[in-house]
C-alpha positions in Angstrom: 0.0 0.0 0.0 1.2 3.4 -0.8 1.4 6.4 2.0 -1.5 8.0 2.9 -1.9 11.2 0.7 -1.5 14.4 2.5 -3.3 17.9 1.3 -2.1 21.7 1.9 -4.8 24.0 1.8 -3.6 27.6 1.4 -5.4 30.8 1.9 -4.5 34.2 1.0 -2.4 32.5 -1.4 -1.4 35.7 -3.8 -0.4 37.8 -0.9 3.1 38.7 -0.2 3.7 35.4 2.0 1.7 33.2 -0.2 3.8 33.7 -3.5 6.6 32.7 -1.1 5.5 29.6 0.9 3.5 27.8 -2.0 7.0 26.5 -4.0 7.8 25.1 -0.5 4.8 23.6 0.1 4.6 22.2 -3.0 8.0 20.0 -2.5 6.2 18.4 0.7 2.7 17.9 -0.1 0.8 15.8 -2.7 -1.5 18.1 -3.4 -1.7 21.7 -3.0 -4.3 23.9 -3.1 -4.2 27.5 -3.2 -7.1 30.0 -2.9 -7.3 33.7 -3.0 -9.7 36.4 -4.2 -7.0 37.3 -7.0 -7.8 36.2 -9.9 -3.4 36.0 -11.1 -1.9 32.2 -10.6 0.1 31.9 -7.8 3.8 30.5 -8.3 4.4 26.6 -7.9 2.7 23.7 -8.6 -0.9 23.5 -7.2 -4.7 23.3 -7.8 -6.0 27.3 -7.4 -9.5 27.7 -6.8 -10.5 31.5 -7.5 -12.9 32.1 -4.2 -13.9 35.1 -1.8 -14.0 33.7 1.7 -16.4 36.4 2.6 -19.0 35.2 0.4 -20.6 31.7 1.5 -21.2 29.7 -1.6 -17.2 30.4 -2.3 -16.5 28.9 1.1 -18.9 26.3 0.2 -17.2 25.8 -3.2 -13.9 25.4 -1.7 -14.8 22.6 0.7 -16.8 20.9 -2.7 -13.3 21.3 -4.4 -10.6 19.9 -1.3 -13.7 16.8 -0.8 -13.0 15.8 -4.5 -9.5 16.2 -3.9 -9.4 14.1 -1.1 -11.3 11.6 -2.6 -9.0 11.6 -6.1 -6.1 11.3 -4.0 -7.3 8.1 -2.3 -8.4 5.9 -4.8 -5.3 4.1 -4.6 -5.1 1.8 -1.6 -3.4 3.9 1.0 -2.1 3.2 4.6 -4.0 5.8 6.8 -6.7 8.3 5.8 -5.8 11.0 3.7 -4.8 14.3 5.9 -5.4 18.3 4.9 -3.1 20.7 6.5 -4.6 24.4 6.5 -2.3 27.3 6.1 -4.3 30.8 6.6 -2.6 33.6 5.5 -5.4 35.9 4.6 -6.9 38.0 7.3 -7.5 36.0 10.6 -11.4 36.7 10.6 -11.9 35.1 7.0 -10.8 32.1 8.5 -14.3 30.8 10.1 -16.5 30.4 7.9 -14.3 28.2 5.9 -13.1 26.3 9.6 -16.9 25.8 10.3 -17.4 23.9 6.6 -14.1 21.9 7.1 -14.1 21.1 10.9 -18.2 20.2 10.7 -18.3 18.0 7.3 -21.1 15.6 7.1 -18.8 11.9 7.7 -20.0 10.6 3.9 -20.3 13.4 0.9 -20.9 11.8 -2.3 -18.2 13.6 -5.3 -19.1 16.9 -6.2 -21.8 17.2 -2.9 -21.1 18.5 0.1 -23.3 18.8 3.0 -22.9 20.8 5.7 -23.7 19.6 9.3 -27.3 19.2 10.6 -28.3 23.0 12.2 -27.2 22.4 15.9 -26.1 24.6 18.8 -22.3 24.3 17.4 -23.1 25.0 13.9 -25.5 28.2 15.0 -22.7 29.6 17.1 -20.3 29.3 14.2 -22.5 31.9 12.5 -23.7 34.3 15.1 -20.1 34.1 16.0 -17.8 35.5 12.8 -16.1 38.4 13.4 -15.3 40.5 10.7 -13.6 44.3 10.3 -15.1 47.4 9.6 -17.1 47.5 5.5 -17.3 43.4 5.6 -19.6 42.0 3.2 -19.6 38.8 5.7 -22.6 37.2 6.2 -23.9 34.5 8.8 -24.3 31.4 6.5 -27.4 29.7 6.5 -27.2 26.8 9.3 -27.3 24.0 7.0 -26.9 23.6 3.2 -26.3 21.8 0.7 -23.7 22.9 -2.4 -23.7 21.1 -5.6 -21.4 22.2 -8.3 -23.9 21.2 -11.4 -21.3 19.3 -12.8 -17.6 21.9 -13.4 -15.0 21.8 -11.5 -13.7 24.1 -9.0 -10.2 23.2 -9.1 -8.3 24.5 -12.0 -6.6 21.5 -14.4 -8.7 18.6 -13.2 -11.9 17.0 -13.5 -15.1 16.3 -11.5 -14.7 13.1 -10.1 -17.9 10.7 -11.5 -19.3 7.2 -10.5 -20.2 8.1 -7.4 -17.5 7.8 -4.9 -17.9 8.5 -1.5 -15.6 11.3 0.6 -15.4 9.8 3.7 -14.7 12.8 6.6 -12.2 11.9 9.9 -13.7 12.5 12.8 -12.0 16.6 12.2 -14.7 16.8 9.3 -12.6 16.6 5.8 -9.4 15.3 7.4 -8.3 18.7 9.1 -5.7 17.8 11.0 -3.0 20.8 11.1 -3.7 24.6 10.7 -1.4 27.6 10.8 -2.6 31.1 10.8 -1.4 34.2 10.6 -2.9 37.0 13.0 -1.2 40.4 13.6 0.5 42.2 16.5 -1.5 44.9 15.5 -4.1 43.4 18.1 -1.7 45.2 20.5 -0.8 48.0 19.1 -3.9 49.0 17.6 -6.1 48.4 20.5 -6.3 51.7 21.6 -5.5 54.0 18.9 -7.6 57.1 18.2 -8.6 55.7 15.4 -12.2 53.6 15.8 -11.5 51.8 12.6 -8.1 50.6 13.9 -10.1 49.9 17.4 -12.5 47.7 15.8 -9.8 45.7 13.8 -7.8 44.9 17.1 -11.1 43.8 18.4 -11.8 41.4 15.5 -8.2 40.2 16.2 -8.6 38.9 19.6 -12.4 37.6 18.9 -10.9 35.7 15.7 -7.8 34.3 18.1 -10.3 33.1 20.8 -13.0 31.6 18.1 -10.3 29.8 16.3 -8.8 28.1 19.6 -12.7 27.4 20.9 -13.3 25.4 17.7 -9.8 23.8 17.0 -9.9 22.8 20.3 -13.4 21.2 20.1 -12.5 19.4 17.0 -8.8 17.9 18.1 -7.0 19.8 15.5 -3.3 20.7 16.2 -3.6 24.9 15.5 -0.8 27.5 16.1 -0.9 31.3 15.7 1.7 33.3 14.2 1.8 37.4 14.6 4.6 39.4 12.9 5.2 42.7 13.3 6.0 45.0 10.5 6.3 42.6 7.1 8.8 43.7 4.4 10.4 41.8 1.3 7.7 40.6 -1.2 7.5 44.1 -2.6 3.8 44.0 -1.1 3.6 45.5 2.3 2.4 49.2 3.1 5.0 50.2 5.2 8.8 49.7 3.6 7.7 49.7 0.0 5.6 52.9 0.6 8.4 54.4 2.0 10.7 53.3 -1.0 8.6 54.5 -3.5 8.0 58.1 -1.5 11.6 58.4 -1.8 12.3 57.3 -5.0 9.8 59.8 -6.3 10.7 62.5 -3.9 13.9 62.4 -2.8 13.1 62.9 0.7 11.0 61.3 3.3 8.5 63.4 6.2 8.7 61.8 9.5 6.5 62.7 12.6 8.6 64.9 14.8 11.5 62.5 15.8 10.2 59.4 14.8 11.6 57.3 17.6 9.2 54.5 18.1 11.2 51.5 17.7 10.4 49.0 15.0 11.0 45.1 14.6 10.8 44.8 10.5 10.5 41.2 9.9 11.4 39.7 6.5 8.7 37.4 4.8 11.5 34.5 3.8 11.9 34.5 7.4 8.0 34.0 7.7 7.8 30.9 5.4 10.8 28.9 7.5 8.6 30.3 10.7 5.7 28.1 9.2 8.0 25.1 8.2 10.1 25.2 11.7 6.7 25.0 13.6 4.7 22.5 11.5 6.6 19.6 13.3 7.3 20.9 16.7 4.9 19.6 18.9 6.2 21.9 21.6 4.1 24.8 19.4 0.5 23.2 19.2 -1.7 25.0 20.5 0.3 28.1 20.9 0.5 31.8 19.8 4.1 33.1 18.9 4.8 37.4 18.0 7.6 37.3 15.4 9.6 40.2 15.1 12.2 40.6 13.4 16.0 40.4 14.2 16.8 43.8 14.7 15.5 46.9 16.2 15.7 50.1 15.0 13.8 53.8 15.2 11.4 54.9 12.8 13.7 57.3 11.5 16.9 54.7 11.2 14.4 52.8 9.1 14.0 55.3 6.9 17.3 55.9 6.8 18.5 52.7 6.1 15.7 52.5 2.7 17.4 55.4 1.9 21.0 54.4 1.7 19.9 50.5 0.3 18.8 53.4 -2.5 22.4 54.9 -3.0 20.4 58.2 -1.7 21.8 60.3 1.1 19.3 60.2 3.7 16.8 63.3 3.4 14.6 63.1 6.0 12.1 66.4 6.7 10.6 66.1 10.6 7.1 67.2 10.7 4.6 68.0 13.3 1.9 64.9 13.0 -1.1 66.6 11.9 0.8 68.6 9.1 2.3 65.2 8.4 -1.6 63.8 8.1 -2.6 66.2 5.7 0.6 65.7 3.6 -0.2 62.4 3.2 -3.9 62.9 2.3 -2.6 64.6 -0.9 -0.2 62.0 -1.7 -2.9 59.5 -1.4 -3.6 61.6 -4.6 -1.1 60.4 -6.2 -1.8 56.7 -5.6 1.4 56.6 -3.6 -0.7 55.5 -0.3 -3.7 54.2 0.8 -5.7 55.9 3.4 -3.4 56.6 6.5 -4.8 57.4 9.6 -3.2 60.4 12.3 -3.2 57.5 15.0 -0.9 55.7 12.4 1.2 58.4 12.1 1.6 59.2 15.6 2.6 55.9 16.5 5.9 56.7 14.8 6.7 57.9 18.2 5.8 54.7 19.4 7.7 51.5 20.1 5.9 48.7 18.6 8.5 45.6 20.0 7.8 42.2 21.1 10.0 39.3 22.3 11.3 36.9 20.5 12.4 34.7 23.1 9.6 32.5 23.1 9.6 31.5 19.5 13.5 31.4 19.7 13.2 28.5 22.4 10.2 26.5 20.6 11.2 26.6 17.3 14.6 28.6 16.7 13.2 31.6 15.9 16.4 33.5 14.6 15.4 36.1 12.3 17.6 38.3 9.6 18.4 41.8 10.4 16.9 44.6 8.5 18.7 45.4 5.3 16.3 48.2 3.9 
């Protein structure tokens, strides 16, 4: 008998971290699936499934899709049942709906049918329970329902699977048995800014920590959090890269008055062998780990370190926050940044450091300095 196929389901999996830990994943796994909202193929050799995990029929689309690749994968005679290992990397409250499906699968599914669990006091307090930030279009899913994908697949490159083989769950629902998420430490730092939107995020933070332990540890599966700090490297983040391209376009760089809140910038290669260190370290189930990065450095020695990996001289123009604000506001103009709020600007000022230590005892945590 061959060994029992195993399954990496990836969310988020065109963001910056994604494009990184897919190539990886796909040297360890038989099958990998990647899904993300972006419609762009992600690097590596998987199975991506085009799907908004805000919307319920695409959450219920995506457990359709990993049931038929469970059962594909196990029509040879295996030793064992056929595991899936979840990797979240989109945002940390997109992750229940999609937990709910895979945690509460009906035991037997025939191909191309899945049916969610019978409407029960678990299943309603899945719903009434999502936590989602500010603008959401989430929804509470109907209680119980049943998806059938009238006959295309949702995987991209293979085929439904006919003749009406069975998917047979674990008792984790569709064979969850590992899961990695990403959360933020901006449920610290944001938790009381001045800015109610930034509030309301931290809040959905902590919620989305405590639902996901509540029904991982219901369930029996093996879950660990992971919160960086400030992500840099992909070309993708809204901190270092806005700063590059500000300079590169200006020459110079505003700061908030001294900018001496201290910063942990943590590089997103050092992210993916965070996720491969702690995928077989027992010693980190069922634990949350902040990852910062290996060095720490002001604000303004950030900046000044961009500038120099630039060739530039560092030009750096301290402003008084508000002034700062408004300056910004017009450069959001020139699609250079997104909406920035004052309270983000004023925690310039702020340090925004965490320690390492634990994550450097469970799992060798050992992180690159910050280059620029």
């Amino acid at each position: 008998m061959t060994p029992a196929p195993r399954i990496a389901l990836v969310t988020g999996a065109t963001g910056q971290l994604g494009f990184r830990l897919l190539p990886r994943l796909a040297e360890m796994y038989d099958e990998v699936v990647a899904v993300s909202r972006n419609p762009a193929a992600p690097p590596g050799r998987q199975r991506r499934i085009a799907a908004d995990l805000e919307r319920d029929a695409d959450v219920a689309r995506v457990t359709a899709a990993v049931g038929r690749v469970i059962a594909a994968a196990a029509r040879p005679p295996a030793a064992g049942s056929t595991t899936v290992d979840l990797f979240h990397l989109a945002p940390l409250w997109l992750l229940f709906p999609l937990l709910d499906r895979l945690a509460a699968a009906a035991p037997a599914s025939r191909a191309g049918e899945v049916t969610a669990a019978p409407a029960g006091p678990e299943t309603a307090a899945a719903g009434a329970d999502r936590h989602c930030p500010p603008g959401s279009r989430a929804h509470v899913p109907p209680a119980a329902a049943t998806v059938r994908p009238e006959g295309q697949s949702f995987v991209a490159g293979t085929t439904d699977i006919a003749g009406g083989e069975t998917v047979t769950a674990s008792p984790t629902g569709l064979g969850l048995a590992r899961l990695i998420a990403f959360g933020s430490t901006s449920m610290f730092t944001k938790m009381d800014s001045g800015c109610p939107e930034e509030r309301r995020i931290a809040a959905a933070l902590m919620a989305a920590e405590d639902r996901l332990r509540e029904i991982c540890d219901r369930h029996g599966i093996a879950w660990t959090i992971l919160r960086p700090t400030m992500v840099y490297g992909a070309g993708m983040d809204r901190t270092v890269t806005l700063i590059r391209r500000m300079i590169r376009r200006f020459g110079f760089f505003p700061v908030a008055g001294r900018a001496r809140g201290r910063r942990q910038p943590v590089h997103v290669d050092d992210l993916v062998d965070a996720v491969l260190a702690v995928f077989d370290r027992p010693e980190t189930r069922g634990r949350d780990y902040n990852l910062g990065g290996g060095e720490i450095l002001t604000y303004r020695e950030l900046v000044a370190r961009i500038f120099r990996r630039e060739g530039m001289p560092p030009r750096i123009l301290p402003l008084p926050p508000l002034v700062l604000y408004l300056l910004l506001r017009g450069a959001g103009g020139l699609a250079l940044t997104g909406k920035i709020p004052l309270a983000m600007i004023r925690r310039q000022n702020r340090d925004l450091c965490f320690d390492n230590r634990p994550a450097a005892a469970d799992f060798g945590w050992a992180p690159r300095g910050f280059a620029g």
